[in-house]
CHARMM internal coordinates of N, CA and C (Angstrom, degrees):
IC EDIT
DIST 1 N 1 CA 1.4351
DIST 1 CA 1 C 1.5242
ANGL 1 N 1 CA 1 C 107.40
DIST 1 C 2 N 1.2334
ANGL 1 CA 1 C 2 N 134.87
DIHE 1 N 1 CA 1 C 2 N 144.12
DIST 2 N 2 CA 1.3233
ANGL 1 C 2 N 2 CA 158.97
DIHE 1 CA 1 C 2 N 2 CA -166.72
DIST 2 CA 2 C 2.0205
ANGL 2 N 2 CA 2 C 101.83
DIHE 1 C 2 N 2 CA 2 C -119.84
DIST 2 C 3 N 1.1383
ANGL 2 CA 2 C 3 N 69.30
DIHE 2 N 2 CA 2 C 3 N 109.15
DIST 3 N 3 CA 1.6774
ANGL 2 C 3 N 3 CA 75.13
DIHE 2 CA 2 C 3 N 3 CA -173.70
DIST 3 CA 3 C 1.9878
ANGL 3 N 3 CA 3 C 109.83
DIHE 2 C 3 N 3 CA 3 C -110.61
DIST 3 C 4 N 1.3207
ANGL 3 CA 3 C 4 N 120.97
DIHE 3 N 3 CA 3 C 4 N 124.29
DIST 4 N 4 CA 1.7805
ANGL 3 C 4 N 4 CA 98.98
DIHE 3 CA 3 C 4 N 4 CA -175.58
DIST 4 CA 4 C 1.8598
ANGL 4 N 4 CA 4 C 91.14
DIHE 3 C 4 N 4 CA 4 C -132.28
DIST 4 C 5 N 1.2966
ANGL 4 CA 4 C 5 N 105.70
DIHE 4 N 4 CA 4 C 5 N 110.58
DIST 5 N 5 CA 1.6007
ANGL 4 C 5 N 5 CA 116.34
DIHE 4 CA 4 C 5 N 5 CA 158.82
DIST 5 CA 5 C 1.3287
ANGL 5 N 5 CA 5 C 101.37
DIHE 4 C 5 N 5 CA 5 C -117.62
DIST 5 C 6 N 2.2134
ANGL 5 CA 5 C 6 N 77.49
DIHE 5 N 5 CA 5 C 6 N 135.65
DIST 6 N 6 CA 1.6539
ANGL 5 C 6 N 6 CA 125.45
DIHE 5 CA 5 C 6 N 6 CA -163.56
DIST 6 CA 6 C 1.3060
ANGL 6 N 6 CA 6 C 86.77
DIHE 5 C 6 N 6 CA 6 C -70.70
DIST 6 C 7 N 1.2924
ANGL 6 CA 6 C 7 N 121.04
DIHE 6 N 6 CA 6 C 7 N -168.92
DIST 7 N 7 CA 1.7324
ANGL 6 C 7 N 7 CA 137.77
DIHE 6 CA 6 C 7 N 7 CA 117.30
DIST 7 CA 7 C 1.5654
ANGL 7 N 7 CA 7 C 102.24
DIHE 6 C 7 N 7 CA 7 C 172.36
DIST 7 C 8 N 1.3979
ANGL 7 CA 7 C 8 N 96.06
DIHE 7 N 7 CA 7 C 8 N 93.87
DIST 8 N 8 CA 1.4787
ANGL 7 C 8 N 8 CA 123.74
DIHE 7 CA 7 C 8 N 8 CA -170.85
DIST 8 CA 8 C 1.4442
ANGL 8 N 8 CA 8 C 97.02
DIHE 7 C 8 N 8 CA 8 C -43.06
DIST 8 C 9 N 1.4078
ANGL 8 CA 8 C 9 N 115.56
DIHE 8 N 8 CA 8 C 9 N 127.22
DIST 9 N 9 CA 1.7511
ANGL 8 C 9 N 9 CA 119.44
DIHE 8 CA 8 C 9 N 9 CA 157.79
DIST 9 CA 9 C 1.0554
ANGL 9 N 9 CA 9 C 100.99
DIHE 8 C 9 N 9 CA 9 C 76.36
DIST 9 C 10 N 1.8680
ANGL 9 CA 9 C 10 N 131.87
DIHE 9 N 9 CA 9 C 10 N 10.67
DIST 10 N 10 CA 1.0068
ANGL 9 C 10 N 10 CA 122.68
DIHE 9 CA 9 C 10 N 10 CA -175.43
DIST 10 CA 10 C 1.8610
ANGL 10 N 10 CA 10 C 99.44
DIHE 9 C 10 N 10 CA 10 C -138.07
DIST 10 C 11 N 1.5706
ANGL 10 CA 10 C 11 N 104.98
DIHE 10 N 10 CA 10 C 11 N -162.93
DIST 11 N 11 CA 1.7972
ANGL 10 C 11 N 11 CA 99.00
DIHE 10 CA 10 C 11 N 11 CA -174.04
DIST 11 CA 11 C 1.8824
ANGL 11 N 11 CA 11 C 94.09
DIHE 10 C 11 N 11 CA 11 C -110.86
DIST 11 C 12 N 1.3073
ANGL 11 CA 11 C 12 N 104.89
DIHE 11 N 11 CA 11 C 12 N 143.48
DIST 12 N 12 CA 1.4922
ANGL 11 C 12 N 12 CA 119.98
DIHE 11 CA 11 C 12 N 12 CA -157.44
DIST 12 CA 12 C 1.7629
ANGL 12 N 12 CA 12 C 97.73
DIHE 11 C 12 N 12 CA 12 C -150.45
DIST 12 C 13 N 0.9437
ANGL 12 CA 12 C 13 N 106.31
DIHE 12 N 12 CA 12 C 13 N -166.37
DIST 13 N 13 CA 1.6761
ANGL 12 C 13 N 13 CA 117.23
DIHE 12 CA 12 C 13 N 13 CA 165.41
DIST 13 CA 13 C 1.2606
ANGL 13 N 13 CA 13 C 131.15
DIHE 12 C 13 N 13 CA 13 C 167.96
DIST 13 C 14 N 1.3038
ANGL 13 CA 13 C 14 N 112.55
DIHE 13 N 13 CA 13 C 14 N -160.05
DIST 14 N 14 CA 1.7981
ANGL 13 C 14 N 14 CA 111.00
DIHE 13 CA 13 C 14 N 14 CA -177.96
DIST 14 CA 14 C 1.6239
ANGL 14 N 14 CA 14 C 94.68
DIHE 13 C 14 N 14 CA 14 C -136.82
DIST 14 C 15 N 1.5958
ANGL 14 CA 14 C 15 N 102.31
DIHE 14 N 14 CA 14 C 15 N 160.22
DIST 15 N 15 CA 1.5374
ANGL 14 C 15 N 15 CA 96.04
DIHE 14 CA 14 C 15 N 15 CA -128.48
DIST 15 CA 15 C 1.7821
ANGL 15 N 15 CA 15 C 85.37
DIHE 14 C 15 N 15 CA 15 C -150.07
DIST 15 C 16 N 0.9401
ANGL 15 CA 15 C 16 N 134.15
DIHE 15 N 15 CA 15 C 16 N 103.04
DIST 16 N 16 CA 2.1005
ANGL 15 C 16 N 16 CA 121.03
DIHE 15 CA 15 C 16 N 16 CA 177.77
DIST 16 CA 16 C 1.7005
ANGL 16 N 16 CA 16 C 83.16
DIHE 15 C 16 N 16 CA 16 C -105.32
DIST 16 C 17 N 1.3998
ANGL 16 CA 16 C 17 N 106.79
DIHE 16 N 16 CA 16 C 17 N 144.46
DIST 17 N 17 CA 1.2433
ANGL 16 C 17 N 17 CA 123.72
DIHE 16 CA 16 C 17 N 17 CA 166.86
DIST 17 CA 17 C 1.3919
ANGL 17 N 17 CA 17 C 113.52
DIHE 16 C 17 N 17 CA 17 C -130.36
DIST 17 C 18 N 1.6267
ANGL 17 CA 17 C 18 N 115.12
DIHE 17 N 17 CA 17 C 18 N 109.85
DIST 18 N 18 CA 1.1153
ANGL 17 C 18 N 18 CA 97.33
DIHE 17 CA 17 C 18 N 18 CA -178.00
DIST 18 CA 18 C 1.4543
ANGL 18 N 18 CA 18 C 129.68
DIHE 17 C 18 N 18 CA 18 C -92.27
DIST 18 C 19 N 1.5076
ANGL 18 CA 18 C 19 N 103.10
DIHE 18 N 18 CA 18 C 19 N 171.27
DIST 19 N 19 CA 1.8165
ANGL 18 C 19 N 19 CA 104.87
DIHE 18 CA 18 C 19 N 19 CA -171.78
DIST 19 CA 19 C 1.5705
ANGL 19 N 19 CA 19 C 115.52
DIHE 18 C 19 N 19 CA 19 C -43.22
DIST 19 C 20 N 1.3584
ANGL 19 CA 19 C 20 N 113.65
DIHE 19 N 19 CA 19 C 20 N -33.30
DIST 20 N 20 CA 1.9547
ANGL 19 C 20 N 20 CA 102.15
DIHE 19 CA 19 C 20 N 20 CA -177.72
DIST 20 CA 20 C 1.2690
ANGL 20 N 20 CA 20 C 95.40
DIHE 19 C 20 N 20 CA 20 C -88.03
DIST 20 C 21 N 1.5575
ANGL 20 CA 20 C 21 N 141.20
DIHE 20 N 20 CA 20 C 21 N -3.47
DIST 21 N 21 CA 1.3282
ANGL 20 C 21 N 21 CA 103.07
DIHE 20 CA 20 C 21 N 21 CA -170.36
DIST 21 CA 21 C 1.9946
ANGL 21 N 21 CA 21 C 100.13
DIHE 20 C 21 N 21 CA 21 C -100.28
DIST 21 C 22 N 1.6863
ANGL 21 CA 21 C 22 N 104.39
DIHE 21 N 21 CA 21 C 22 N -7.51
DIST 22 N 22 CA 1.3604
ANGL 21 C 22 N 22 CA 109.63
DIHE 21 CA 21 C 22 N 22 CA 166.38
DIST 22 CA 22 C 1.5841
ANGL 22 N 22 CA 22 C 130.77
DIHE 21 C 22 N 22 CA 22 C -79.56
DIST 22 C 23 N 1.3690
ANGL 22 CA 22 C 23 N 98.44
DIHE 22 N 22 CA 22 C 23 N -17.54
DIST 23 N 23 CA 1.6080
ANGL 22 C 23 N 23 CA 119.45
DIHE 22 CA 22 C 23 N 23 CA 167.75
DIST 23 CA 23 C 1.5506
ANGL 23 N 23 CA 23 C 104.48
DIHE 22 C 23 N 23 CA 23 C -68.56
DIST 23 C 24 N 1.3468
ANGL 23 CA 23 C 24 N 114.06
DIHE 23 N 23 CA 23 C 24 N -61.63
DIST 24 N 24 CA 1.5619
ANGL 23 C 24 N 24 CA 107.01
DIHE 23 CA 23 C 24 N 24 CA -172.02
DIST 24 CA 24 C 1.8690
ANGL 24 N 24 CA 24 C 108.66
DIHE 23 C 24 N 24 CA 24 C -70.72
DIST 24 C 25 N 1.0500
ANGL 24 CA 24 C 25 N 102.99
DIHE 24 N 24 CA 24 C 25 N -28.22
DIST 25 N 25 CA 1.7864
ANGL 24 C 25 N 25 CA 100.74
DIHE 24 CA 24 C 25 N 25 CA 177.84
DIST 25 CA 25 C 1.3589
ANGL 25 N 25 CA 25 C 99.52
DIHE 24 C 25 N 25 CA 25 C -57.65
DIST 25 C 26 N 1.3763
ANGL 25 CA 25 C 26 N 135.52
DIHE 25 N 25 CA 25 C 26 N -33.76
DIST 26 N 26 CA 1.4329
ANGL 25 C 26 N 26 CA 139.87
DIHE 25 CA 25 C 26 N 26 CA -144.43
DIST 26 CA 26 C 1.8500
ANGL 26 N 26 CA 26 C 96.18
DIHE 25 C 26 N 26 CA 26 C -99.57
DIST 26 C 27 N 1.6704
ANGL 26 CA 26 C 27 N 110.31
DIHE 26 N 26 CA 26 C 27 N -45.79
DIST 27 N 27 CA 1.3350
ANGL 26 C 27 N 27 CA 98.48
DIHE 26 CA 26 C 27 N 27 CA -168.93
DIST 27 CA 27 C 1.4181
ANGL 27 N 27 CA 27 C 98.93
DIHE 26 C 27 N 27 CA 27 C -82.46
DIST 27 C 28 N 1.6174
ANGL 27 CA 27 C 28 N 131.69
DIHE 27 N 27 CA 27 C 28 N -25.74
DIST 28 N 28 CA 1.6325
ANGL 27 C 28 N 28 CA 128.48
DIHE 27 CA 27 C 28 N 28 CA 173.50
DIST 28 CA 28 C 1.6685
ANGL 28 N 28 CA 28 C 124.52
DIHE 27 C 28 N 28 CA 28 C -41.51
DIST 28 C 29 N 2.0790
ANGL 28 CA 28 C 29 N 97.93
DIHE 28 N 28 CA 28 C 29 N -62.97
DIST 29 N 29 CA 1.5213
ANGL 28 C 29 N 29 CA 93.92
DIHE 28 CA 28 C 29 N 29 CA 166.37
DIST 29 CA 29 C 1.0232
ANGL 29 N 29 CA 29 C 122.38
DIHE 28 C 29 N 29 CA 29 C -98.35
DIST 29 C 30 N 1.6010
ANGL 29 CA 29 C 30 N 138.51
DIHE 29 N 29 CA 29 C 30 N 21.15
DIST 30 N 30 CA 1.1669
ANGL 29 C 30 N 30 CA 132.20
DIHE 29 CA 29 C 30 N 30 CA -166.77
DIST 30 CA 30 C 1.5303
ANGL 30 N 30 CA 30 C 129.26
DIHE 29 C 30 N 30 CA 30 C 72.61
DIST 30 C 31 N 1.6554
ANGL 30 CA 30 C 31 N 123.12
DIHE 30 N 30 CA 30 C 31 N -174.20
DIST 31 N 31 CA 1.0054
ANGL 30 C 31 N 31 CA 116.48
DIHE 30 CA 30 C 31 N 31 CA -166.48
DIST 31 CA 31 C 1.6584
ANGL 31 N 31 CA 31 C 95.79
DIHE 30 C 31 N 31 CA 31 C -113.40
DIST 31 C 32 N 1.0156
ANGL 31 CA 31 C 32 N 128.70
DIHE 31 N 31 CA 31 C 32 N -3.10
DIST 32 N 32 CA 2.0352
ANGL 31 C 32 N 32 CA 121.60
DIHE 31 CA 31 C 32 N 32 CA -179.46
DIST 32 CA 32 C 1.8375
ANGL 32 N 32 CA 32 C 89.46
DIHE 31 C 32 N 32 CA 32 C -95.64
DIST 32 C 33 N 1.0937
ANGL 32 CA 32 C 33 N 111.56
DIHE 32 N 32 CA 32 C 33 N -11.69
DIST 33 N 33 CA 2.0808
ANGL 32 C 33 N 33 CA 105.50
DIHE 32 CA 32 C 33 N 33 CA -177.09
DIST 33 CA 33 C 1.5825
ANGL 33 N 33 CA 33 C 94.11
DIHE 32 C 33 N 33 CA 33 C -127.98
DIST 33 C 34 N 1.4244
ANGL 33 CA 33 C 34 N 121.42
DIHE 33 N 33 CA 33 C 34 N 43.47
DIST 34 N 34 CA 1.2855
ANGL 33 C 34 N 34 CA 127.22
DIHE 33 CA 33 C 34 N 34 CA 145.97
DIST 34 CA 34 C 1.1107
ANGL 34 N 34 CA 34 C 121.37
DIHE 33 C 34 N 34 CA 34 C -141.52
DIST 34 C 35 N 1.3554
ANGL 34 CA 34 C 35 N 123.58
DIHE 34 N 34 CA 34 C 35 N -24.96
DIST 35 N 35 CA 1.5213
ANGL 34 C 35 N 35 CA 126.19
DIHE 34 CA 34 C 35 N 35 CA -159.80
DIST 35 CA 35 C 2.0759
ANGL 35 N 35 CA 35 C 81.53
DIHE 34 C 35 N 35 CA 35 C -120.07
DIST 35 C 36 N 1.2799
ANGL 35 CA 35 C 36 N 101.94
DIHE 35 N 35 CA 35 C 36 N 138.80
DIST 36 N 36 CA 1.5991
ANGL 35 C 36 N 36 CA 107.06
DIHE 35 CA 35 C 36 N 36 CA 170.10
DIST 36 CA 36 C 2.0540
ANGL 36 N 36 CA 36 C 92.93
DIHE 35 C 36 N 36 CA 36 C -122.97
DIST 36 C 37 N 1.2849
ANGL 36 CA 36 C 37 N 104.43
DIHE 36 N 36 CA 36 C 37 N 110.65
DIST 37 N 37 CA 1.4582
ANGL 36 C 37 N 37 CA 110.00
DIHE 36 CA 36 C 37 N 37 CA -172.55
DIST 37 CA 37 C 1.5919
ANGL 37 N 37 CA 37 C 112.57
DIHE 36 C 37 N 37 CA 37 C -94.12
DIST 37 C 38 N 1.6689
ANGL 37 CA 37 C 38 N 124.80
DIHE 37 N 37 CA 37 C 38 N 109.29
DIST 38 N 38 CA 1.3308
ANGL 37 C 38 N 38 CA 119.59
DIHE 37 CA 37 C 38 N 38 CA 168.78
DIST 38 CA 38 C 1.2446
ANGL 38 N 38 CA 38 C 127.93
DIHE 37 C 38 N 38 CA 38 C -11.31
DIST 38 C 39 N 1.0894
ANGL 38 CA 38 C 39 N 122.99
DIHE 38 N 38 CA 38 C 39 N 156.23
DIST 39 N 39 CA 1.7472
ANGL 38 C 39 N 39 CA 132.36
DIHE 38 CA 38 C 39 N 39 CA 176.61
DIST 39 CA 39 C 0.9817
ANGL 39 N 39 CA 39 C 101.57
DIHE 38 C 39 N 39 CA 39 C -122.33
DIST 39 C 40 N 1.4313
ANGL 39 CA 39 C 40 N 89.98
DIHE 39 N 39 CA 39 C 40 N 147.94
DIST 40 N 40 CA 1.7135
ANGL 39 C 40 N 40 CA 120.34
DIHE 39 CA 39 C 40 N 40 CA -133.91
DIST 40 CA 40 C 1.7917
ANGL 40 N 40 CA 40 C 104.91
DIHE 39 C 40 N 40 CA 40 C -75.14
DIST 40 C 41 N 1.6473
ANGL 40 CA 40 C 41 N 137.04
DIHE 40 N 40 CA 40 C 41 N 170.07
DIST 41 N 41 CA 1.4449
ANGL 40 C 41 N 41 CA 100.17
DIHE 40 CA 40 C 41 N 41 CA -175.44
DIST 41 CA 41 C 1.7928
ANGL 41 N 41 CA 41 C 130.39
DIHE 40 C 41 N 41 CA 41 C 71.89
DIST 41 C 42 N 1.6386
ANGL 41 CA 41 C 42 N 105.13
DIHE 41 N 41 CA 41 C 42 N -10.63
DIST 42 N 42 CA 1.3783
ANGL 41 C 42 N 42 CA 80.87
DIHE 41 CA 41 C 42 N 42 CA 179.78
DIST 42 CA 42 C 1.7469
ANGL 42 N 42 CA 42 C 91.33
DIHE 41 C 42 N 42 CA 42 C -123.31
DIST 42 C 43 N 1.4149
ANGL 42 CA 42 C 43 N 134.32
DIHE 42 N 42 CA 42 C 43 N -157.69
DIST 43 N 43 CA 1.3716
ANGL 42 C 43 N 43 CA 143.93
DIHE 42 CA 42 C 43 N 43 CA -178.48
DIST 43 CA 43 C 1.0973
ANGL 43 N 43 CA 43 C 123.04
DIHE 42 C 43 N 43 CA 43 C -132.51
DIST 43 C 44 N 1.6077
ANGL 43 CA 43 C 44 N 108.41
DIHE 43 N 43 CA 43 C 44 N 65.52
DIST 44 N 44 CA 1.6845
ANGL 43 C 44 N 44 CA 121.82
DIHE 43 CA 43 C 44 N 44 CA -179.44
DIST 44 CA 44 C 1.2425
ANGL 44 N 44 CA 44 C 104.29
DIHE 43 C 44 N 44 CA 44 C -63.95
DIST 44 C 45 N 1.6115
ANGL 44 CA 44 C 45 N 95.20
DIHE 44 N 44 CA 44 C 45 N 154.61
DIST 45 N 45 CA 1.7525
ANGL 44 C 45 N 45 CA 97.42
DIHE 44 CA 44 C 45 N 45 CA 156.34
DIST 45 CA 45 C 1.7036
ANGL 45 N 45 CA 45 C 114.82
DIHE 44 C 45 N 45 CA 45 C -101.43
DIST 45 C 46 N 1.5400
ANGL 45 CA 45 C 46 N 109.55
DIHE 45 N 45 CA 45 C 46 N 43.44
DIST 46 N 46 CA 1.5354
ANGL 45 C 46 N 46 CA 105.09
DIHE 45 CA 45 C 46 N 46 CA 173.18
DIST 46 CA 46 C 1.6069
ANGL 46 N 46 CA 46 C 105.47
DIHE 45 C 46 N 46 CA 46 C 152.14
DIST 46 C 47 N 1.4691
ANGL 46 CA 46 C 47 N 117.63
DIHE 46 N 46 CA 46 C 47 N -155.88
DIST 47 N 47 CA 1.3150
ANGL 46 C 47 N 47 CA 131.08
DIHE 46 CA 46 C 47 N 47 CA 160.54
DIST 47 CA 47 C 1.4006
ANGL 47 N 47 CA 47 C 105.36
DIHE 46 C 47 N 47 CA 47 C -115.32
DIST 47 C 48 N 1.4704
ANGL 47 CA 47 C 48 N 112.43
DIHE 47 N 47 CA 47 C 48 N 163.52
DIST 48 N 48 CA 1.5346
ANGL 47 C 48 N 48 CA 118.50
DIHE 47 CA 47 C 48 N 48 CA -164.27
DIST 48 CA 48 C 1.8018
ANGL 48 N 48 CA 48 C 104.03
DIHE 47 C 48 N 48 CA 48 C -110.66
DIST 48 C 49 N 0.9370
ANGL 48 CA 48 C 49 N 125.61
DIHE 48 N 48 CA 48 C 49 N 142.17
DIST 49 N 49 CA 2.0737
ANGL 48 C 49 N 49 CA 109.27
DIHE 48 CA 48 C 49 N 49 CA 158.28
DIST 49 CA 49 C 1.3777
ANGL 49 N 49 CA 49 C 85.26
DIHE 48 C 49 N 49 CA 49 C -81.09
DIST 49 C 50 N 1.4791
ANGL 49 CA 49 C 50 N 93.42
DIHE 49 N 49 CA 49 C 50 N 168.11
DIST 50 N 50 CA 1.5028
ANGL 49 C 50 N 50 CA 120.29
DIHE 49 CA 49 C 50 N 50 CA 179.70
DIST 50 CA 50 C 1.4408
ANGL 50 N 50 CA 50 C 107.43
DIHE 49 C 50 N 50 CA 50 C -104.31
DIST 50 C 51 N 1.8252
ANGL 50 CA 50 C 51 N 107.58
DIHE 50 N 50 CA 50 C 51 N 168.55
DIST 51 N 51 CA 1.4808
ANGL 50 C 51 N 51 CA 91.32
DIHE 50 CA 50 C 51 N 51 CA -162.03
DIST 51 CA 51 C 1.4590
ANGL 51 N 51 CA 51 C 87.64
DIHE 50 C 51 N 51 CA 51 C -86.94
DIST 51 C 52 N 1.2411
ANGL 51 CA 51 C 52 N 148.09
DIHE 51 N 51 CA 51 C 52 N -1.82
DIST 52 N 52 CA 1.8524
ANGL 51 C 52 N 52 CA 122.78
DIHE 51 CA 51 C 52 N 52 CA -171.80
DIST 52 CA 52 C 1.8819
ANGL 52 N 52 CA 52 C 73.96
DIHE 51 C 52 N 52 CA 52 C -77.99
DIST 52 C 53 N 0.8891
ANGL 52 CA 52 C 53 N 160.65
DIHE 52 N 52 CA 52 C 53 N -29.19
DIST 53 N 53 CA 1.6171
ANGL 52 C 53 N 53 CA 149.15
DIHE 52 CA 52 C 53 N 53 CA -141.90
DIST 53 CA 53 C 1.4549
ANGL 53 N 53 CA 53 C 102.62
DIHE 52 C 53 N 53 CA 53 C -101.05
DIST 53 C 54 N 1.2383
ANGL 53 CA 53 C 54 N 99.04
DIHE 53 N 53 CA 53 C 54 N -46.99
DIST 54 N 54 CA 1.8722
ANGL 53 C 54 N 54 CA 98.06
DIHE 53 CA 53 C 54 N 54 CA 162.40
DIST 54 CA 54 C 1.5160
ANGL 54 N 54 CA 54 C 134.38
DIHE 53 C 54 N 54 CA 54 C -72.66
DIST 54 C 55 N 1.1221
ANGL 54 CA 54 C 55 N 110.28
DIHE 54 N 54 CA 54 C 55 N -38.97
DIST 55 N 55 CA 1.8032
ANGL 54 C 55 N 55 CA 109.82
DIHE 54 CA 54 C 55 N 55 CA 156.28
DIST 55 CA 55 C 1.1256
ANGL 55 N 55 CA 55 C 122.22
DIHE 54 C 55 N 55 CA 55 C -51.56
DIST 55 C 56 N 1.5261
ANGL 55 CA 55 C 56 N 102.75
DIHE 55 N 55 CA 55 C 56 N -60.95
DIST 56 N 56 CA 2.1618
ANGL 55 C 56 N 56 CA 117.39
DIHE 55 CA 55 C 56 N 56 CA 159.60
DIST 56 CA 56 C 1.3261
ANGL 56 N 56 CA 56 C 114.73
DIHE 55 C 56 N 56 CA 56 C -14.30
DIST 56 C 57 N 1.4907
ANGL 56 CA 56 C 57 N 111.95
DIHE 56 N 56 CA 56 C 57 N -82.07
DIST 57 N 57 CA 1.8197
ANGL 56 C 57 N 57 CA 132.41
DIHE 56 CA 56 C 57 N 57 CA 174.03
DIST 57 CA 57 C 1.6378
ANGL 57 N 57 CA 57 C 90.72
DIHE 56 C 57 N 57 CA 57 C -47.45
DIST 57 C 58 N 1.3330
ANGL 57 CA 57 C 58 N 136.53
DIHE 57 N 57 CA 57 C 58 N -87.76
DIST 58 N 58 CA 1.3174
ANGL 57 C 58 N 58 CA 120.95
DIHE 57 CA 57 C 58 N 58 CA -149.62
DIST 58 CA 58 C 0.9073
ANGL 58 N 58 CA 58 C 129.07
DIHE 57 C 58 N 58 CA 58 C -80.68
DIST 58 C 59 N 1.4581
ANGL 58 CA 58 C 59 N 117.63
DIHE 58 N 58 CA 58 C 59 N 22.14
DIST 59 N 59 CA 1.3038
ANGL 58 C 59 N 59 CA 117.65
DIHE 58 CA 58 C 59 N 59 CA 157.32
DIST 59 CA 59 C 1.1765
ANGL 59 N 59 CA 59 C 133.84
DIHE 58 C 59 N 59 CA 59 C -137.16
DIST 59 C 60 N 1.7283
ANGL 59 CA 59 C 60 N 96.00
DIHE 59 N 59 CA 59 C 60 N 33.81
DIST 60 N 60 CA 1.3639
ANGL 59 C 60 N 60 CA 133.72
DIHE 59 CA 59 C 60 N 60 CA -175.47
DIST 60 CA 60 C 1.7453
ANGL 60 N 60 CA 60 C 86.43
DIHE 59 C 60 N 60 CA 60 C -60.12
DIST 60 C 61 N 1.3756
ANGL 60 CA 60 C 61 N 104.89
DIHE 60 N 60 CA 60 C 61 N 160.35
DIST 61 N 61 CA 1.5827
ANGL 60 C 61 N 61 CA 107.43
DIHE 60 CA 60 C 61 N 61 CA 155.31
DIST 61 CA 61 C 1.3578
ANGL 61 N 61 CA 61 C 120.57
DIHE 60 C 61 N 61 CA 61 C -99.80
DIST 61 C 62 N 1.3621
ANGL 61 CA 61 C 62 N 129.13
DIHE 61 N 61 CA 61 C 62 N 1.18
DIST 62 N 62 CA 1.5737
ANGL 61 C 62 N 62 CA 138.96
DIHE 61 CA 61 C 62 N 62 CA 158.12
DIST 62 CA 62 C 1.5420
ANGL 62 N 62 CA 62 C 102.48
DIHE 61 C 62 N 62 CA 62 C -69.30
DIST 62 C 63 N 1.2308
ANGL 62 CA 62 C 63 N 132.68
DIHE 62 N 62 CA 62 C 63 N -38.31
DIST 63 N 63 CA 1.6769
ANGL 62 C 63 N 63 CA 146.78
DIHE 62 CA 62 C 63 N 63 CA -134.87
DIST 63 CA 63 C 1.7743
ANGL 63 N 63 CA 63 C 84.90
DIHE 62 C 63 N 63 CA 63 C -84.42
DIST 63 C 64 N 1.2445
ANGL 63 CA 63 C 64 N 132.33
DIHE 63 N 63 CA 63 C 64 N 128.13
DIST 64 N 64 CA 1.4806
ANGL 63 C 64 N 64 CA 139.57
DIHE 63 CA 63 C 64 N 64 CA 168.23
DIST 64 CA 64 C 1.8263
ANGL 64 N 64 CA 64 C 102.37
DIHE 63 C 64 N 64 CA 64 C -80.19
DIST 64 C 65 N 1.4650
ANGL 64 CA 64 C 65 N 95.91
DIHE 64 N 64 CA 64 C 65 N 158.62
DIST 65 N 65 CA 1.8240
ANGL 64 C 65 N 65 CA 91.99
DIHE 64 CA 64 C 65 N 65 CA -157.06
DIST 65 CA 65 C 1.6231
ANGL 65 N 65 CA 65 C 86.25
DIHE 64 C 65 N 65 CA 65 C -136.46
DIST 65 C 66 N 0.9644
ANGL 65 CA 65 C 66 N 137.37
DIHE 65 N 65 CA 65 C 66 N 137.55
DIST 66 N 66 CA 1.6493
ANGL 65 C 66 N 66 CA 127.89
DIHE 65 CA 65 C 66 N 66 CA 136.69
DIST 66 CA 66 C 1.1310
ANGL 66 N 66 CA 66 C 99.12
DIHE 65 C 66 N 66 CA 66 C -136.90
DIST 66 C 67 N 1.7912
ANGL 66 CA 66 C 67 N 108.39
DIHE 66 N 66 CA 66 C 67 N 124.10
DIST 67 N 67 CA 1.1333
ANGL 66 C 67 N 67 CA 134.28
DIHE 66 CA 66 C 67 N 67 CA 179.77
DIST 67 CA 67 C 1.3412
ANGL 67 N 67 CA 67 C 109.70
DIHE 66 C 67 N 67 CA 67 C -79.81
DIST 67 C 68 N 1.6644
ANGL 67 CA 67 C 68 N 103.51
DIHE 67 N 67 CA 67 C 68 N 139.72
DIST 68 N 68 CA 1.3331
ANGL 67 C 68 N 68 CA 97.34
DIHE 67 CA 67 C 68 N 68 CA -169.07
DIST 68 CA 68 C 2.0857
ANGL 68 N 68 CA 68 C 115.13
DIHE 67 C 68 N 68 CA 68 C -140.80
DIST 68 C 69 N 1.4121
ANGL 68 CA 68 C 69 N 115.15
DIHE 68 N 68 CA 68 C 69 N 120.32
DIST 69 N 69 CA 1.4220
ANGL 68 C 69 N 69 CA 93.25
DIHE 68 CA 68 C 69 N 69 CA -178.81
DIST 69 CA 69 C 1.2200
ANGL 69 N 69 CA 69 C 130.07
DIHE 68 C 69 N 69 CA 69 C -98.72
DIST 69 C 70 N 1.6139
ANGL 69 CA 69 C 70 N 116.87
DIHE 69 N 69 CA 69 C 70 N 102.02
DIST 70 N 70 CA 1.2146
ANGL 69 C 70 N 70 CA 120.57
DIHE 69 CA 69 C 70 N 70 CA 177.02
DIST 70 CA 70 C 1.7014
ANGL 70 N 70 CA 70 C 131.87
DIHE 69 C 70 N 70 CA 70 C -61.81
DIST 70 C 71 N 1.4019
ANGL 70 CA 70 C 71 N 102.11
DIHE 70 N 70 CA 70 C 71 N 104.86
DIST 71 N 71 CA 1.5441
ANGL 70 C 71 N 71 CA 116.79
DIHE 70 CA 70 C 71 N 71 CA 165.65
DIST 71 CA 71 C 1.1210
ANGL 71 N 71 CA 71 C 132.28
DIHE 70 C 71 N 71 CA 71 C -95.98
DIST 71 C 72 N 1.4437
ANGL 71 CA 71 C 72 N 122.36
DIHE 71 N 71 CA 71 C 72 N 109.39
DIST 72 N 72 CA 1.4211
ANGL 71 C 72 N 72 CA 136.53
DIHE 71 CA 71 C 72 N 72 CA 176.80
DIST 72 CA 72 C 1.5451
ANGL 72 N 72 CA 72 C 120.43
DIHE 71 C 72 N 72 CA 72 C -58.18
DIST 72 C 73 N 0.7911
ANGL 72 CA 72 C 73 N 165.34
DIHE 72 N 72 CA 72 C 73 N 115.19
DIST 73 N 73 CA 1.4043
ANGL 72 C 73 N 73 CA 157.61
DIHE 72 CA 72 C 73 N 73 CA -83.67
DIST 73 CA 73 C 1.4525
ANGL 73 N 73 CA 73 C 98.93
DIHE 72 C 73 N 73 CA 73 C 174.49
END
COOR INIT
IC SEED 1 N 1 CA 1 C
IC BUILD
């Protein structure tokens, strides 16, 4: 997974997560504190991770990092 957080004028980055280190995030907290599943009735475009699942992955120590400072111009 290819992960890219903004934060204009601030420090952000680009982020590869690879498949075993998203497998073990997934069997550690499970699947109701990884997967955040649409409600029901509405017209998602998908399921979401949650943010404890996204901090988890990126700050895995397998997880590749390039820090990056975004300037708005």
């Amino acid at each position: 997974m290819i992960f890219v957080q903004i934060n204009w004028n601030n420090l952000g980055g680009l982020f590869y997560i690879p498949k075993e280190v998203q497998i073990e995030v997934f069997n550690n907290i499970g699947k109701d504190n990884y997967i955040k599943l649409p409600k029901a009735g509405t017209n998602p475009r998908g399921a979401e991770i949650t943010a404890l699942a996204l901090k988890t992955l990126v700050n895995h120590n397998n997880t590749y990092k390039i820090p990056i400072e975004w300037k708005k111009k």
